[in-house]
TORLOFI-374741 format. One record per atom (N, C-alpha, C): residue number from 1; residue in three letters; z, x, y. Coordinates in pm, 1 decimal. Last residue first. Layout:
BEGIN
+------+------+----------+----------+----------+
| resi | resn |       up |     east |    north |
+------+------+----------+----------+----------+
|  NUM |  ALA |        Z |        X |        Y |
...
+------+------+----------+----------+----------+
//
This chain:
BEGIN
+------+------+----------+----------+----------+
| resi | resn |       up |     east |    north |
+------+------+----------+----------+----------+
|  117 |  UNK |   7253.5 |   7838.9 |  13969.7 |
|  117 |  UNK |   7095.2 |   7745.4 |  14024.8 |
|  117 |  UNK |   6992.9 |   7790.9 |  13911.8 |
|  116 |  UNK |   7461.9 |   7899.5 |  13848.4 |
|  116 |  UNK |   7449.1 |   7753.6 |  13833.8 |
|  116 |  UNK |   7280.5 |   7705.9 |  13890.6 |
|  115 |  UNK |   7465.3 |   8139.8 |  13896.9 |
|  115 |  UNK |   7452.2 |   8163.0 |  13790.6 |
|  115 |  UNK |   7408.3 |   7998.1 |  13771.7 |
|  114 |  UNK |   7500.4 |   8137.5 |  14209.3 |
|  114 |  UNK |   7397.3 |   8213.8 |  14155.9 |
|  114 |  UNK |   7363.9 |   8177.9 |  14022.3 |
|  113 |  UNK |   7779.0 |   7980.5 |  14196.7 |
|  113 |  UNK |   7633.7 |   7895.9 |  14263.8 |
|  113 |  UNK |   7582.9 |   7993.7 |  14219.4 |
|  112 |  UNK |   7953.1 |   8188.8 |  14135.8 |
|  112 |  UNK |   7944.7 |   8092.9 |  14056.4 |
|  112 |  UNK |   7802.1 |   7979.0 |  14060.5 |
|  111 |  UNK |   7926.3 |   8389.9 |  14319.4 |
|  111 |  UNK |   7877.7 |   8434.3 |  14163.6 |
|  111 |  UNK |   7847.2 |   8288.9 |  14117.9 |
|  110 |  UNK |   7974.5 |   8219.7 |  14562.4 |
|  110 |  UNK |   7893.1 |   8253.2 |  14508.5 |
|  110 |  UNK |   7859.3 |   8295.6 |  14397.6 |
|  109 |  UNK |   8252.2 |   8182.4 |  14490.5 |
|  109 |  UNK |   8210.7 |   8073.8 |  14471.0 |
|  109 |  UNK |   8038.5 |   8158.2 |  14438.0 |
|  108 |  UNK |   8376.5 |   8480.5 |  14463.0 |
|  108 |  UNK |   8346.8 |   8366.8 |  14356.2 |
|  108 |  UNK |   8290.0 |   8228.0 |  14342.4 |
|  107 |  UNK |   8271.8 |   8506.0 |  14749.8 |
|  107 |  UNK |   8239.0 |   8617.7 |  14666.7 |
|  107 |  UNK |   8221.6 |   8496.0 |  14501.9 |
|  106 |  UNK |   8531.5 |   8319.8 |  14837.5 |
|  106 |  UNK |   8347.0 |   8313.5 |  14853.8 |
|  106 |  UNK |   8270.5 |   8360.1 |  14779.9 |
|  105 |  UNK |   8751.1 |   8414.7 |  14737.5 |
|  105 |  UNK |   8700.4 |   8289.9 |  14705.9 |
|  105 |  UNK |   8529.1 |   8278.2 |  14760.1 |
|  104 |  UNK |   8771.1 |   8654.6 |  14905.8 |
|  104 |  UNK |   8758.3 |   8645.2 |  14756.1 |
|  104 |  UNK |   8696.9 |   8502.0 |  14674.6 |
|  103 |  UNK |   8726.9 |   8628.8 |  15167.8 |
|  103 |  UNK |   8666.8 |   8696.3 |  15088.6 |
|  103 |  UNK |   8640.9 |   8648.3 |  14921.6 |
|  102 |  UNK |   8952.6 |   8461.6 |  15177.6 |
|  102 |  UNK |   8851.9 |   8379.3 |  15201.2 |
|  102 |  UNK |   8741.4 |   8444.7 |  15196.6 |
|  101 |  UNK |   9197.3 |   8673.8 |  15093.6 |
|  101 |  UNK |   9192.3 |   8524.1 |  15036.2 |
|  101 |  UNK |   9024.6 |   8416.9 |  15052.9 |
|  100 |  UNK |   9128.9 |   8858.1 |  15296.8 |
|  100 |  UNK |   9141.6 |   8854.7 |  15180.7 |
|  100 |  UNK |   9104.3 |   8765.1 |  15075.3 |
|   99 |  UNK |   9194.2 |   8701.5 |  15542.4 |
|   99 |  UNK |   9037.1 |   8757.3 |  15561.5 |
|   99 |  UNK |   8987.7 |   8760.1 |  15365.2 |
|   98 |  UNK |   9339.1 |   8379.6 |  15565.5 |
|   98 |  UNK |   9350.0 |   8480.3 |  15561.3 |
|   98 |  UNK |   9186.9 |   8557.6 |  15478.7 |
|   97 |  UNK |   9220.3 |   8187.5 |  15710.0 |
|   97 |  UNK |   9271.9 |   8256.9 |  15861.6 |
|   97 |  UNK |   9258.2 |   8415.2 |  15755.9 |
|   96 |  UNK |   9322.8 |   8024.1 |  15558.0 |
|   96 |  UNK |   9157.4 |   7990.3 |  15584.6 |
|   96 |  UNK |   9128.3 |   8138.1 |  15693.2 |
|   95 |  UNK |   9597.6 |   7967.1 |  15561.2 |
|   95 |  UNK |   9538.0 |   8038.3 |  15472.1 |
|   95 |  UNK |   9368.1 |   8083.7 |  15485.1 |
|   94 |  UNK |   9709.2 |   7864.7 |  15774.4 |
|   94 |  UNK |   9658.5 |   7920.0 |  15833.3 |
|   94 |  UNK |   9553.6 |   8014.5 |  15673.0 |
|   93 |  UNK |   9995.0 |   7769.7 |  15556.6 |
|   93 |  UNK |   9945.6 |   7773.2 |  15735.5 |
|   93 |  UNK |   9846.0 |   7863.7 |  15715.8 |
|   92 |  UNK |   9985.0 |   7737.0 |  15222.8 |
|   92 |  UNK |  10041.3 |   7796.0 |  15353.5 |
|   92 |  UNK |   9923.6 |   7812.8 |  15450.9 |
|   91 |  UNK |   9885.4 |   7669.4 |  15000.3 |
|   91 |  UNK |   9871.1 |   7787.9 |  14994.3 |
|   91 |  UNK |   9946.6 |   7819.5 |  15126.0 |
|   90 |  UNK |   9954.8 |   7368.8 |  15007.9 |
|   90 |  UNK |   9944.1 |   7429.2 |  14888.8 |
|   90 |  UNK |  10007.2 |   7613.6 |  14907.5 |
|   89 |  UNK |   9869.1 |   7303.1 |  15297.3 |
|   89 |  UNK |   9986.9 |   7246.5 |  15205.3 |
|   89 |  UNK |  10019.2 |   7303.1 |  15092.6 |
|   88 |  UNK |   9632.8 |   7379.7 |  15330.6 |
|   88 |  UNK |   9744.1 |   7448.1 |  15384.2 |
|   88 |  UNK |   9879.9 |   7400.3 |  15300.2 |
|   87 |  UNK |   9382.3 |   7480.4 |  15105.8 |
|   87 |  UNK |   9455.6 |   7357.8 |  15141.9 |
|   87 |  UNK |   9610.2 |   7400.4 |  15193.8 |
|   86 |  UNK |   9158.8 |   7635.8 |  15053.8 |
|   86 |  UNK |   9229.0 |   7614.0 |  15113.8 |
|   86 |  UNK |   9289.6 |   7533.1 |  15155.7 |
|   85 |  UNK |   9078.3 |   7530.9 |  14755.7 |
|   85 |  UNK |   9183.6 |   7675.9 |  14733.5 |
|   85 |  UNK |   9198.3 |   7702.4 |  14930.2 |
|   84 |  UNK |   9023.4 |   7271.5 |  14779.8 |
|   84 |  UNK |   9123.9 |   7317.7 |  14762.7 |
|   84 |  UNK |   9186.4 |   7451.7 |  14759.7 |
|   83 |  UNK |   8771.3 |   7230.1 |  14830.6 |
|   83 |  UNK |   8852.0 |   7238.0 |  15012.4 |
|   83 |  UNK |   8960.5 |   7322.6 |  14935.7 |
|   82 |  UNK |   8572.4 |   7349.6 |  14576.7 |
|   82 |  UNK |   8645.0 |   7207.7 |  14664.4 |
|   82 |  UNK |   8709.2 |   7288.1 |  14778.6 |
|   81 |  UNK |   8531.1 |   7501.0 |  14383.8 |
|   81 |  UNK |   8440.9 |   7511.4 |  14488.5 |
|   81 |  UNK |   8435.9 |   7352.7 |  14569.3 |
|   80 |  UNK |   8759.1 |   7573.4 |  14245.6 |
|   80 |  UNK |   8689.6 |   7646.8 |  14299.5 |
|   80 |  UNK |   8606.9 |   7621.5 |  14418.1 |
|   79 |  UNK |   8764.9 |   7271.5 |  14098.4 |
|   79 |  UNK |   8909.5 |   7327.2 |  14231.0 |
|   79 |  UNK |   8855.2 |   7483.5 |  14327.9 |
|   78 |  UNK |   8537.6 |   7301.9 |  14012.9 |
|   78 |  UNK |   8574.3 |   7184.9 |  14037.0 |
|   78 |  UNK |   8658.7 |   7251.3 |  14185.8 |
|   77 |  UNK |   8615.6 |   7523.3 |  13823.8 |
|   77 |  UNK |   8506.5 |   7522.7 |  13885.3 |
|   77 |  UNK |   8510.7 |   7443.8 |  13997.9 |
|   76 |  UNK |   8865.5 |   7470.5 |  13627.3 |
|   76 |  UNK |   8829.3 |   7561.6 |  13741.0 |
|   76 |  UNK |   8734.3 |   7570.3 |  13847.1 |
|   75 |  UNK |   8754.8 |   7266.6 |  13523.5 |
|   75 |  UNK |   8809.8 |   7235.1 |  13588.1 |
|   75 |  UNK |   8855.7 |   7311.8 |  13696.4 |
|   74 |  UNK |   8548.1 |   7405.1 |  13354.4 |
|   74 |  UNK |   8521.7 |   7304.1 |  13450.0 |
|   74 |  UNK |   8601.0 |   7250.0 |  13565.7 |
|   73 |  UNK |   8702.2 |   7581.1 |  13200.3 |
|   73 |  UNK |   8660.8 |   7617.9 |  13273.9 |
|   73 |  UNK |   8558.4 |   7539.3 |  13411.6 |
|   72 |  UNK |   9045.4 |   7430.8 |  13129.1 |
|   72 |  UNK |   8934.5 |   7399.4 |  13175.9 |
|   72 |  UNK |   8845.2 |   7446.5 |  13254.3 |
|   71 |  UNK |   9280.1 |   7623.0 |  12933.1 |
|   71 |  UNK |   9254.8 |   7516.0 |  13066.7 |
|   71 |  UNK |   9135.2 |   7558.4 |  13080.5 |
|   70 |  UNK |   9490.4 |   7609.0 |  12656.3 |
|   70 |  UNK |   9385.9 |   7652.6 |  12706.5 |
|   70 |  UNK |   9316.4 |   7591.0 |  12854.4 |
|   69 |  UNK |   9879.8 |   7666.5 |  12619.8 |
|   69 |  UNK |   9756.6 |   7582.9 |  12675.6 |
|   69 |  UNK |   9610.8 |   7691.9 |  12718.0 |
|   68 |  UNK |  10080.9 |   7852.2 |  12428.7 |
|   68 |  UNK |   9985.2 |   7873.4 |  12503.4 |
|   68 |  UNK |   9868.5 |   7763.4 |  12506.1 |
|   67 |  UNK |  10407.7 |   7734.9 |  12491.6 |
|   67 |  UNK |  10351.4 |   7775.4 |  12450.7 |
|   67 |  UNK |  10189.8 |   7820.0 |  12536.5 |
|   66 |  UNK |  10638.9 |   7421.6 |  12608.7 |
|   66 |  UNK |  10583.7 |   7585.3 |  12624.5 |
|   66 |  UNK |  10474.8 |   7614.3 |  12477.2 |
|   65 |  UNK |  10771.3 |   7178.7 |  12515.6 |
|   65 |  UNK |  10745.4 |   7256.2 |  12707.7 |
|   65 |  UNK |  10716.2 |   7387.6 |  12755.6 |
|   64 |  UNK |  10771.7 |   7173.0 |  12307.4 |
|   64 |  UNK |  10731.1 |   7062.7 |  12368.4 |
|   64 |  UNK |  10679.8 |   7086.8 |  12512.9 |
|   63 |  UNK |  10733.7 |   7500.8 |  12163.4 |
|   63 |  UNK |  10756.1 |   7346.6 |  12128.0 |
|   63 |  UNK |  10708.5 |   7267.2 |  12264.2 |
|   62 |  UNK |  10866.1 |   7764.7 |  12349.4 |
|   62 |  UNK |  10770.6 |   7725.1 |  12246.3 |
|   62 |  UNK |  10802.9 |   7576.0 |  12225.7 |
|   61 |  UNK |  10854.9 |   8042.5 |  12594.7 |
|   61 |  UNK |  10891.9 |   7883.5 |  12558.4 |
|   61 |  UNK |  10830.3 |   7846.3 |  12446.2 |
|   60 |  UNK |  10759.9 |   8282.8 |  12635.3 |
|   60 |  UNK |  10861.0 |   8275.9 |  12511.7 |
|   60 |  UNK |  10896.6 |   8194.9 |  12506.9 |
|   59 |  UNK |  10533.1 |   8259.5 |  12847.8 |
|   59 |  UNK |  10519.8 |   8321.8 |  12704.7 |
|   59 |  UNK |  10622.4 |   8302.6 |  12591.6 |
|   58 |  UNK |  10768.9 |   8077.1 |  13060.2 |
|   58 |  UNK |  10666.3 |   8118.1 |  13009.0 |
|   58 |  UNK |  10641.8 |   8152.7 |  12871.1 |
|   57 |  UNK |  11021.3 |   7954.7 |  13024.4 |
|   57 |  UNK |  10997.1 |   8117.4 |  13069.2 |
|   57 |  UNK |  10861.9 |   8135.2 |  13000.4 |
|   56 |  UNK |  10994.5 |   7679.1 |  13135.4 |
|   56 |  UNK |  11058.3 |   7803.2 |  13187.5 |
|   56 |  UNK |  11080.1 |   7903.0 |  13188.4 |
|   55 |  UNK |  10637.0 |   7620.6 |  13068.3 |
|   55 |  UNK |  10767.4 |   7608.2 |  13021.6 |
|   55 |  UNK |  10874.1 |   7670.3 |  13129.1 |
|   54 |  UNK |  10304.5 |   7750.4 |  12985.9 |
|   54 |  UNK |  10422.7 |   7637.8 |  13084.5 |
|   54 |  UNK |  10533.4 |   7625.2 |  12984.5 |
|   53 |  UNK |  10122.6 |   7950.6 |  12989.8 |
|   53 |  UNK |  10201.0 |   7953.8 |  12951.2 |
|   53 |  UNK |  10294.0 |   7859.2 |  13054.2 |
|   52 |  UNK |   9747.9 |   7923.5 |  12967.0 |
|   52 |  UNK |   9855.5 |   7890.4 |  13055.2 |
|   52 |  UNK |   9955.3 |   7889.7 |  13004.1 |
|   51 |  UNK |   9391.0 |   8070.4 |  13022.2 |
|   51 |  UNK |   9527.2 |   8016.5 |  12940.1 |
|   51 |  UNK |   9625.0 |   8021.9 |  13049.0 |
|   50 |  UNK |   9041.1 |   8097.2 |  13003.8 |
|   50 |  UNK |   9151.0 |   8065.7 |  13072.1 |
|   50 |  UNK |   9282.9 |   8034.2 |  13020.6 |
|   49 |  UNK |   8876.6 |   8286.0 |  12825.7 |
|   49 |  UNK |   8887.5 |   8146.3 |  12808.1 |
|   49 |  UNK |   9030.6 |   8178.2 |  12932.6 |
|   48 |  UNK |   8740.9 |   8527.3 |  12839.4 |
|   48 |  UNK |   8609.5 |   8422.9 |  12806.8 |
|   48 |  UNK |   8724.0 |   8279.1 |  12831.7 |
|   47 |  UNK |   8870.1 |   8776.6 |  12789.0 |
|   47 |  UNK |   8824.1 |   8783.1 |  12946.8 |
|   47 |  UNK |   8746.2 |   8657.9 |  12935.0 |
|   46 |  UNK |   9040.1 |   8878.7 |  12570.2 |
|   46 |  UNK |   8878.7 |   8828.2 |  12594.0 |
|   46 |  UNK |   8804.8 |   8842.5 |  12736.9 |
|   45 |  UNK |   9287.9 |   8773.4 |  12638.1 |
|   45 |  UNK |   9288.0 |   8945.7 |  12630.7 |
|   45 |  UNK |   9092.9 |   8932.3 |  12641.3 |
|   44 |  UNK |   9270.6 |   8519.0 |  12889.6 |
|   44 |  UNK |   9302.0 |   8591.3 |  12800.2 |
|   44 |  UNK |   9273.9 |   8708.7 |  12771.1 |
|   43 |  UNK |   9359.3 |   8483.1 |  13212.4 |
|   43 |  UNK |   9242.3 |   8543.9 |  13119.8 |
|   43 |  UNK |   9339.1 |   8581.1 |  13017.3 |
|   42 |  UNK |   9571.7 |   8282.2 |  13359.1 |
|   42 |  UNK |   9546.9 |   8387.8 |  13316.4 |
|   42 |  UNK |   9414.8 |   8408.9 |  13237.2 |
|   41 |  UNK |   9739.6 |   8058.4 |  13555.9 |
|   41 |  UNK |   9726.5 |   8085.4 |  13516.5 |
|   41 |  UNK |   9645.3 |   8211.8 |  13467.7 |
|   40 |  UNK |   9892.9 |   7958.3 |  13839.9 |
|   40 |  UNK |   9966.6 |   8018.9 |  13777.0 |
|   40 |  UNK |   9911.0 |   8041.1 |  13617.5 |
|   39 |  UNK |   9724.4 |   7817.4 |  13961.4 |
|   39 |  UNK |   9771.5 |   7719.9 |  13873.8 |
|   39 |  UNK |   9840.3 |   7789.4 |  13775.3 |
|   38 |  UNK |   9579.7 |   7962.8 |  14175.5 |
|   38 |  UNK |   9515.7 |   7836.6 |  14149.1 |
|   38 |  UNK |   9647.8 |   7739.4 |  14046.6 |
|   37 |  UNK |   9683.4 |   8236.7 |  14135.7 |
|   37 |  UNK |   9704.4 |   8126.1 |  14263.0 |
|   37 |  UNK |   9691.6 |   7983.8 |  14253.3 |
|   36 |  UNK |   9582.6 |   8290.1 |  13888.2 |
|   36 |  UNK |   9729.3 |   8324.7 |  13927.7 |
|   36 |  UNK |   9762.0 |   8217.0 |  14044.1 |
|   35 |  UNK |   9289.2 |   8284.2 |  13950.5 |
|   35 |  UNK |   9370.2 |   8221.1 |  13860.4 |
|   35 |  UNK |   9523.4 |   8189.9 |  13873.6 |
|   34 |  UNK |   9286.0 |   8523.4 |  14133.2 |
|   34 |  UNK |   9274.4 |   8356.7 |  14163.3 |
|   34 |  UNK |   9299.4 |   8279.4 |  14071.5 |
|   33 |  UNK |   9412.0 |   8660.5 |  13991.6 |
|   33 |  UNK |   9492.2 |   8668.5 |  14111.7 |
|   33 |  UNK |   9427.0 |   8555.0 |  14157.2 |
|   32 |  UNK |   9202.9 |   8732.2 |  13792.2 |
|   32 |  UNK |   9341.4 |   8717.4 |  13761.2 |
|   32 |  UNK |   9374.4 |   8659.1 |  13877.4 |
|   31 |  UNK |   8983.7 |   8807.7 |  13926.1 |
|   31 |  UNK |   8965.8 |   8662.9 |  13945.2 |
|   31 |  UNK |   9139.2 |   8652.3 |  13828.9 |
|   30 |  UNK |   9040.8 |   9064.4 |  14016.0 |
|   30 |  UNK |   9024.4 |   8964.5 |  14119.2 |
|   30 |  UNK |   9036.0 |   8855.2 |  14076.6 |
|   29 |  UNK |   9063.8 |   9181.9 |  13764.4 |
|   29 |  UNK |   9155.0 |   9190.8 |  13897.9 |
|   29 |  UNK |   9160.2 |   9069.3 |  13958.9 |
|   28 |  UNK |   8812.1 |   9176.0 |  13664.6 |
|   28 |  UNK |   8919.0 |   9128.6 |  13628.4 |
|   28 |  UNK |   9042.5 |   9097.9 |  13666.7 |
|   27 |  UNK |   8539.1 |   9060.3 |  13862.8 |
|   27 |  UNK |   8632.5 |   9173.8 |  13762.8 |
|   27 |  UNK |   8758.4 |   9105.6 |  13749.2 |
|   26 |  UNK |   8320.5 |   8963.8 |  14003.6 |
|   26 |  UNK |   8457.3 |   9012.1 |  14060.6 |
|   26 |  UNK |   8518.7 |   9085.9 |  13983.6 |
|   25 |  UNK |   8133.0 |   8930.2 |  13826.3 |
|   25 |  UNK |   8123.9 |   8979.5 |  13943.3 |
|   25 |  UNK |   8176.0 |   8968.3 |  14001.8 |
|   24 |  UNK |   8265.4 |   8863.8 |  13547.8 |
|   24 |  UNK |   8146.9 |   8975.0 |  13616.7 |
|   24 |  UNK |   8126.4 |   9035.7 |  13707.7 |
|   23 |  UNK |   8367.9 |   8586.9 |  13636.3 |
|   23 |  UNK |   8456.6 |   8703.5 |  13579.6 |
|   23 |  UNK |   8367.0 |   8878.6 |  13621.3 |
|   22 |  UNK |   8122.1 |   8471.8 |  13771.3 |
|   22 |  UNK |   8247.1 |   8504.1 |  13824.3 |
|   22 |  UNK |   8335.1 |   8619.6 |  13763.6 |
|   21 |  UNK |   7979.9 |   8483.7 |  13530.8 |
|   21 |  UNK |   7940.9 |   8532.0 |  13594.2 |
|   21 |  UNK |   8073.4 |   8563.3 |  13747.8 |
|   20 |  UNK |   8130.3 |   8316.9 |  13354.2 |
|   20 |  UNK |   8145.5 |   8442.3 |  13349.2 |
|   20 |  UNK |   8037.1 |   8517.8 |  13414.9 |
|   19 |  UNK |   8127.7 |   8068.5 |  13498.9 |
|   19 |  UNK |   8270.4 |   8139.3 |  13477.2 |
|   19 |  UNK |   8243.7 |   8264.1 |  13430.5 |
|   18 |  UNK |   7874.0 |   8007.9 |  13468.7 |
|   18 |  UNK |   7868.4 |   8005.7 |  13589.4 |
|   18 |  UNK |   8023.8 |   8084.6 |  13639.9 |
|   17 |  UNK |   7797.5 |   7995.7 |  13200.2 |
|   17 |  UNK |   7764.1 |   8041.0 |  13256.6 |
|   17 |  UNK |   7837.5 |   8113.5 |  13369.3 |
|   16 |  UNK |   7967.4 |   7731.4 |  13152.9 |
|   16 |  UNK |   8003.2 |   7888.0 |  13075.5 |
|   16 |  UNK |   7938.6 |   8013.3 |  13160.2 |
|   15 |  UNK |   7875.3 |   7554.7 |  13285.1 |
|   15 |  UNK |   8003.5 |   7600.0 |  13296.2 |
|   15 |  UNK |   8006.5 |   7697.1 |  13233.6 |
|   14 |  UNK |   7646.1 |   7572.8 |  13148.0 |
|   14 |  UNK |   7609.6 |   7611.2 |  13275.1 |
|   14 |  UNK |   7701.5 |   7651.6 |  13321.7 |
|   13 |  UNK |   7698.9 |   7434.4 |  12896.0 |
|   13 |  UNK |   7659.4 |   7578.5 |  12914.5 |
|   13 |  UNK |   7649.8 |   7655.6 |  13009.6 |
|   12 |  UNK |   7779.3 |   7204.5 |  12976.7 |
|   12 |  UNK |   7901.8 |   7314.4 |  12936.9 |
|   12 |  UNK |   7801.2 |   7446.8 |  12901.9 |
|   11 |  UNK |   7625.8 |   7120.8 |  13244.1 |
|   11 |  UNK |   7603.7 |   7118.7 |  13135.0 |
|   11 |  UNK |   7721.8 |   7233.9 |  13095.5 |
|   10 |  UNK |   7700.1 |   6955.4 |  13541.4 |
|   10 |  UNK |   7664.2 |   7092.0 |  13481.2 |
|   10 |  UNK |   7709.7 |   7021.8 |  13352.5 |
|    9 |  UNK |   7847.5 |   6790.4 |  13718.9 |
|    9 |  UNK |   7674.6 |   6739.5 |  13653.5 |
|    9 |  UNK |   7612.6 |   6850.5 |  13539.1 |
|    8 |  UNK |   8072.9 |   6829.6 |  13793.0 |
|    8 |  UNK |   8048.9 |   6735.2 |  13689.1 |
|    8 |  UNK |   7886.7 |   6733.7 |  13659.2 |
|    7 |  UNK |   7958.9 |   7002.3 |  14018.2 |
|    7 |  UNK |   8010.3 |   7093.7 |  13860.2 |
|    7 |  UNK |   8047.6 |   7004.9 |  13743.5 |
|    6 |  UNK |   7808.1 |   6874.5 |  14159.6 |
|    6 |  UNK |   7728.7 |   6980.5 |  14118.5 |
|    6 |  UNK |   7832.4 |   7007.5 |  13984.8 |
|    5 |  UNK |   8034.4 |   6707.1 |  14263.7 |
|    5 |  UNK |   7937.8 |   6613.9 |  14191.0 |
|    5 |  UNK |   7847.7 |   6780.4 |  14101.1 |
|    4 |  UNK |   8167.3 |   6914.5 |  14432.9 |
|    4 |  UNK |   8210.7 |   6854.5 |  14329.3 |
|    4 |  UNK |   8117.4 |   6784.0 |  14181.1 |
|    3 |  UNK |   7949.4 |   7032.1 |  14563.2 |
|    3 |  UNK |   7954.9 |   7088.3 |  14456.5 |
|    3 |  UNK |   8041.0 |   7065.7 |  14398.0 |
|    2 |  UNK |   7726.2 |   6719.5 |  14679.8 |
|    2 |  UNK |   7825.4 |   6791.9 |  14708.8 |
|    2 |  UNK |   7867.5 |   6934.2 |  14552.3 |
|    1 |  UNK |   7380.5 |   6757.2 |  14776.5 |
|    1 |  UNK |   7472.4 |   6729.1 |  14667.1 |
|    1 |  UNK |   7599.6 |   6810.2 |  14689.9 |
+------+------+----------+----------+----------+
//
């Protein structure tokens, strides 16, 4: 089973699960900075829900093209444990290359498969 089909098949508890066992076992640091990468978004002060400030200046846009969006811990999951967080086009040449970057994403994919089996 691919772990696209694995994170549509999860139960929103399992998604809950399976995100804060990531948060857990990376910390807060770490999975900021994959958030950050993934879609320029953030942990709230909680550390439980993902958020996104879109607009042009972020945090102080308000109305049609700003404020604070909540985003999809499924959907995180999804882009987590797809090709995408290396996709050269996205992240740049050779990203798969970098030791950091393909640490960190493993480390989280695993938390995330531990808490999902």
């Amino acid at each position: 089973m691919s772990d696209s089909v694995l994170v549509s098949s999860m139960s929103n508890v399992a998604v809950g699960k399976a995100f804060n066992a990531i948060a857990k076992g990376l910390g807060r640091g770490d999975i900021s900075e994959i958030l950050f990468n993934w879609n320029e978004s953030q942990l709230n002060e909680d550390g439980d829900k993902i958020i996104n400030y879109p607009g042009r200046d972020g945090r102080y846009s308000r109305g049609k093209e700003g404020g604070k969006v909540i985003i999809g811990k499924r959907e995180f999951l999804a882009w987590l444990l797809s090709d995408a967080p290396f996709d050269e086009k996205v992240y740049g040449a050779n990203i798969g290359n970098d030791p950091e970057w393909t640490a960190l994403i493993r480390r989280a994919r695993e938390a995330a498969l531990s808490a999902a089996a």
